[in-house]
C-alpha positions as CSV (number, residue, x, y, z in Angstrom):
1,X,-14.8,-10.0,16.4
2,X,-12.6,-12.8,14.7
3,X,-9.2,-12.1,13.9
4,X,-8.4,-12.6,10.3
5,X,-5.5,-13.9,8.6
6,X,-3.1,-13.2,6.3
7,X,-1.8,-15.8,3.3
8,X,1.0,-14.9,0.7
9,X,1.4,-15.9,-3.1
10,X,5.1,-16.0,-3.7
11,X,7.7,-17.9,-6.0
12,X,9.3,-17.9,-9.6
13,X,8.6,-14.9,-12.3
14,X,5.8,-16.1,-14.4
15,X,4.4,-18.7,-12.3
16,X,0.4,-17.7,-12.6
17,X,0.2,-15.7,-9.0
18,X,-2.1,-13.2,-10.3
19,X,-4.9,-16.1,-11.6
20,X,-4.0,-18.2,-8.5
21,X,-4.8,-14.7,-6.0
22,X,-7.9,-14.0,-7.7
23,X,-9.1,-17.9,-7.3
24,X,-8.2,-18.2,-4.0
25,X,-10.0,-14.5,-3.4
26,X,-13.3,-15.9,-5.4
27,X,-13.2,-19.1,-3.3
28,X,-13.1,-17.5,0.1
29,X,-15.6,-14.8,-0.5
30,X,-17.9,-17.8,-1.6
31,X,-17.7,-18.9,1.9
32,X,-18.1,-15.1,3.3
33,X,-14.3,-13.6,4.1
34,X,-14.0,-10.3,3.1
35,X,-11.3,-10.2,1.3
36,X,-8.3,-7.4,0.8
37,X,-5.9,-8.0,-1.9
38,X,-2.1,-6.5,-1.8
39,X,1.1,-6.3,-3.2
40,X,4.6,-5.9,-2.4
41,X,6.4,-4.0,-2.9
42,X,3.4,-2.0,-2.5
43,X,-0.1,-1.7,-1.0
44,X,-0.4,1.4,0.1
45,X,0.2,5.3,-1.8
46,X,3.4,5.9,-0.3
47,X,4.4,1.6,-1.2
48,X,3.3,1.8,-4.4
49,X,5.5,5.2,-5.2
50,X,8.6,2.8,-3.7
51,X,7.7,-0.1,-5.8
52,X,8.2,2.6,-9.4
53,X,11.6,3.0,-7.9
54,X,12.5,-0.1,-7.0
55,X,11.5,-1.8,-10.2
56,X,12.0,1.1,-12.5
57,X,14.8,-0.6,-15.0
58,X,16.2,2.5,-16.1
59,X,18.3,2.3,-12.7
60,X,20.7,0.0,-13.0
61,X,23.2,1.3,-10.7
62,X,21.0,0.8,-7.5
63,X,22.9,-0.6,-4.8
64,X,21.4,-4.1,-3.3
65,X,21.8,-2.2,0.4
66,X,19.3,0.9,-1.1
67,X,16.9,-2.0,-2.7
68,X,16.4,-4.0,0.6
69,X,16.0,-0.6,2.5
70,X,13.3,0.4,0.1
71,X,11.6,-2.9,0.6
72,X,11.9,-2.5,4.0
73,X,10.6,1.0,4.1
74,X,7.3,-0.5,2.2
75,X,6.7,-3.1,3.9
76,X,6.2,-0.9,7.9
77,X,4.2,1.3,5.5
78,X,1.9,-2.0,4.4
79,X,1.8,-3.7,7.8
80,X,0.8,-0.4,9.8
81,X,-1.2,0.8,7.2
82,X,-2.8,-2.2,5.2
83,X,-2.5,-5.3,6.9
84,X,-2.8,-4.9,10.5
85,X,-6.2,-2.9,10.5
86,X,-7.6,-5.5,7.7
87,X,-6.3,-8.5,10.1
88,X,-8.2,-6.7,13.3
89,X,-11.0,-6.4,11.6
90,X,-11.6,-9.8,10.5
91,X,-10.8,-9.8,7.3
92,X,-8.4,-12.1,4.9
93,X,-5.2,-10.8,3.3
94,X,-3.4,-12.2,0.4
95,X,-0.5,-10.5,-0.9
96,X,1.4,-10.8,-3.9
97,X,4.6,-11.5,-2.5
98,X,6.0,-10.5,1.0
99,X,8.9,-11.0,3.3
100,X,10.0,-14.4,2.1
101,X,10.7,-12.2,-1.3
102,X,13.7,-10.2,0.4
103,X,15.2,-13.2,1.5
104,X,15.4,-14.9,-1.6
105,X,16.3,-12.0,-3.8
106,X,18.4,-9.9,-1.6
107,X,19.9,-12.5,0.5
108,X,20.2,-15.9,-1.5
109,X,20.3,-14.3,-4.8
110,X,22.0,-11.1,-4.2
111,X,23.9,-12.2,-1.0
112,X,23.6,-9.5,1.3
113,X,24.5,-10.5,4.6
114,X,21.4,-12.6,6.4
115,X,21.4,-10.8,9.7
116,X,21.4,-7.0,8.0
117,X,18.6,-8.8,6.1
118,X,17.1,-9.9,9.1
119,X,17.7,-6.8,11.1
120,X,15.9,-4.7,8.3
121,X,12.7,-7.2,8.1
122,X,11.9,-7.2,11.6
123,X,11.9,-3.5,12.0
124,X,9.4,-3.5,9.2
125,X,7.5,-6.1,10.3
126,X,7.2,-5.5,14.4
127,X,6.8,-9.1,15.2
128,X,4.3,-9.6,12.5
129,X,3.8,-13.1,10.4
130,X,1.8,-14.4,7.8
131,X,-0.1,-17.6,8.5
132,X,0.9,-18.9,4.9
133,X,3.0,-18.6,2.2
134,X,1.9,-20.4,-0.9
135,X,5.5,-20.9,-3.2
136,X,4.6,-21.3,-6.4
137,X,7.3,-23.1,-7.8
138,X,8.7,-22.8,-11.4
139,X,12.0,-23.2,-13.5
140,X,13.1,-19.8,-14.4
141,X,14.0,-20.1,-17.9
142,X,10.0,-21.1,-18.1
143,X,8.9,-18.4,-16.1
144,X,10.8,-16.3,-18.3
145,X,9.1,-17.3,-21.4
146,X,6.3,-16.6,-19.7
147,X,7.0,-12.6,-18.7
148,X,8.0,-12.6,-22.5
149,X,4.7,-13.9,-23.6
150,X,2.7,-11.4,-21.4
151,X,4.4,-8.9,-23.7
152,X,4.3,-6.5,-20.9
153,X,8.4,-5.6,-20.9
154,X,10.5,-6.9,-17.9
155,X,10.7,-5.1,-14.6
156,X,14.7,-4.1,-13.3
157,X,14.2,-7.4,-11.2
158,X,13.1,-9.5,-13.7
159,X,15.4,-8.5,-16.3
160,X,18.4,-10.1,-14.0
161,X,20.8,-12.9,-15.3
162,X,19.3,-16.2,-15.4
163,X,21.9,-17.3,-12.7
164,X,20.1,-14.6,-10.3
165,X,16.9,-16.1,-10.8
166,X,18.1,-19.8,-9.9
167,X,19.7,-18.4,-6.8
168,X,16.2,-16.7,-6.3
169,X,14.3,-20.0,-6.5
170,X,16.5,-22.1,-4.0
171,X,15.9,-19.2,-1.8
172,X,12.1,-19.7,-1.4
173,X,12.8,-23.5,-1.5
174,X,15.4,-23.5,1.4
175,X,12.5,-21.1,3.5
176,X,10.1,-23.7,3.0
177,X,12.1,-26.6,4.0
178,X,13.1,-24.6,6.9
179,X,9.3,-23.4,8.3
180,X,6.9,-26.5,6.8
181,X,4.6,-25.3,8.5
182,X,4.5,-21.6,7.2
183,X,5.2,-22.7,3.6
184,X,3.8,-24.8,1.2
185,X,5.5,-25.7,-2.6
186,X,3.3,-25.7,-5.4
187,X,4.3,-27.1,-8.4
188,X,3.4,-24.2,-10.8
189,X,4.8,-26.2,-14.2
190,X,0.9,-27.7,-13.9
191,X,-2.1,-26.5,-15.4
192,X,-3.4,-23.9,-14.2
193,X,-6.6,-25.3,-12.0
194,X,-4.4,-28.1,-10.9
195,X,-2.0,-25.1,-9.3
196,X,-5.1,-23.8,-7.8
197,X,-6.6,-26.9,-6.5
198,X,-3.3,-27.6,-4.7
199,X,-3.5,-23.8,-3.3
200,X,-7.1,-24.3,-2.3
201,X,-6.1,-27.6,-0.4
202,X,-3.6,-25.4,1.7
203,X,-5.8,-22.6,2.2
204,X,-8.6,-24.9,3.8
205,X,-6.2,-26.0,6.6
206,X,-5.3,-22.2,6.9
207,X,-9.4,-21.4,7.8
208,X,-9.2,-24.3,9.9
209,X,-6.2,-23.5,12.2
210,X,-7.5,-19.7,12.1
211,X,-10.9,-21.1,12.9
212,X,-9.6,-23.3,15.8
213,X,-7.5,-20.0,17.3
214,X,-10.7,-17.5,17.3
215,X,-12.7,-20.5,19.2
216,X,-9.8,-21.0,21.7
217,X,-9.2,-17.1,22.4
């Protein structure tokens, strides 16, 4: 059986990952992936009971070093429960957000030191990498409007100062510059099926290069 592969929305607050996801999901079970769709922090029972408490914003006084532990406690959960078994089966993750999320939050934006950060990740992770992350890139003070408009109230990581949400954005954008070829900057301030055409263009080279390992194993 063909191994499957793994691609992560990520970026600014209000940037459109929820329409972009389910596009990308409709286009690639048009071509016959089974797709399983995920979320961090998040995924599985236990990840999704972290994510209440991570993003509850009636807790304030959380300390950055109990945030980026909880993260990392979801995110073994997800890989060893979630992702792994879906990959070895053939199938085609896409999360909404991942590891690239801890770095810019907790490290760039809320400047933990980058070795704890790095220390805690690859515990989670055990070696384990996505194939893409799709940064959908957005000013924040638009992105904000954005949350606002949804109506839906602002999450305890959301409702940071705007200066927290910059520092955020030129983490993802450092990642990026740093692995090319395990990131790839959308512009999300376009409409919305010219953000998804730009995704879709990425995720075709993805199948390729995943089509081009199975052959080759």
């Amino acid at each position: 059986m063909s191994k499957g592969f793994m691609l992560v929305c990520d970026g600014s607050n209000g940037a459109g990952k929820t329409t972009v996801i389910q596009g990308i999901a409709d286009y690639l079970e048009q071509q016959g992936f089974e797709v399983v769709l995920t979320r961090e922090p998040g995924g599985t029972p236990i990840g999704e009971k972290v994510r209440s408490v991570i993003l509850d914003p009636s807790t304030p006084e959380m300390s950055s070093m109990t945030e980026l532990m909880l993260f990392g406690a979801a995110r073994a959960q997800h890989v060893e429960e979630k992702i792994r078994p879906a990959l070895e089966a053939g199938k085609v993750v896409i999360s909404d957000r991942f590891d690239a999320a801890t770095f810019s939050f907790q490290h760039y934006a809320r400047g933990i030191d980058l070795e704890t950060i790095k220390t805690i990740n690859e515990l989670a992770l055990g070696g384990f990498k996505p194939d893409m992350n799709l940064i959908l890139d957005l000013d924040p003070e638009l992105g904000l409007q954005r949350v606002n408009q949804r109506g839906e109230g602002l999450d305890r990581l959301e409702d940071e100062k705007m200066e927290f949400l910059h520092r955020a954005r030129e983490g993802y954008l450092a990642q990026a510059k740093a692995e090319p070829a395990r990131f790839s900057v959308i512009d999300a301030s376009e409409d919305k099926q010219s953000v998804l055409s730009a995704c879709l263009k990425v995720v075709d080279s993805v199948i390729a290069a995943s089509r081009h390992d199975n052959t080759n194993r």
